[in-house]
C-alpha positions in Angstrom: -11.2 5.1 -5.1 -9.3 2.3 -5.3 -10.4 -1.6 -5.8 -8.3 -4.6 -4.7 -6.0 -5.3 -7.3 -5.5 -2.0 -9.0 -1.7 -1.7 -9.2 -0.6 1.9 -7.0 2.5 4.1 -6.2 3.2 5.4 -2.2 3.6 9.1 -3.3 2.3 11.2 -0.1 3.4 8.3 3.0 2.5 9.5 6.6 5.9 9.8 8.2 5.4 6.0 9.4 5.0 4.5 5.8 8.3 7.4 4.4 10.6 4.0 3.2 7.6 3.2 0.9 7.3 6.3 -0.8 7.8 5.6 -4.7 7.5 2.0 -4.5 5.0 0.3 -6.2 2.3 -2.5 -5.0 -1.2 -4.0 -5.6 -3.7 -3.0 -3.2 -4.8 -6.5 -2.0 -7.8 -5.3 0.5 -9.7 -2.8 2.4 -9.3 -2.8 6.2 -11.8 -0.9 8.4 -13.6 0.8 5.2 -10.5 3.6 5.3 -7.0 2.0 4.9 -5.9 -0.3 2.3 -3.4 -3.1 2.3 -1.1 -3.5 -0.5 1.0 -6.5 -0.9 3.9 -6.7 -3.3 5.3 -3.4 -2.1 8.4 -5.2 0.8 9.9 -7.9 1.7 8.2 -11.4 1.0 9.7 -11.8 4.7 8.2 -8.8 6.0 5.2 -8.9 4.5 4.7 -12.9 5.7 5.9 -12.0 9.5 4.9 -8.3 9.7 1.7 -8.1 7.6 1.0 -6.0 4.7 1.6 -2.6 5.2 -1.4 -0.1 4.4 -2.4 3.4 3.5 -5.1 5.9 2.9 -6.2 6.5 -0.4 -4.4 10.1 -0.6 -1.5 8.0 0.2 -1.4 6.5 -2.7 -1.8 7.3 -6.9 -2.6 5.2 -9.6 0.5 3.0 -11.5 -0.9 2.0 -15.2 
């Protein structure tokens, strides 16, 4: 499992979150006890007007 601020990589996106596969962000919380938000992963724009974009877990693999 992953804690907020453990630095991950988008390697499995559901077909929604495809443009993030192989970028890299830190997850920055946990929304609904499933998803997790990770910041640092768009636009400072985006992320501002849009919101953070999040994934499951299996979304997502650790970046060291």
């Amino acid at each position: 499992m992953f804690c907020k601020g453990d630095r991950v990589t988008v390697t499995n996106p559901n077909p929604g979150n495809a443009r993030f596969r192989g970028r890299t962000g830190t997850v920055a919380d946990e929304r609904a006890g499933v998803r997790l938000g990770v910041k640092d992963i768009d636009s400072q724009l985006a992320e501002t007007v849009i919101g953070l974009p999040d994934f499951y877990p299996e979304e997502l693999s650790p970046t060291t």
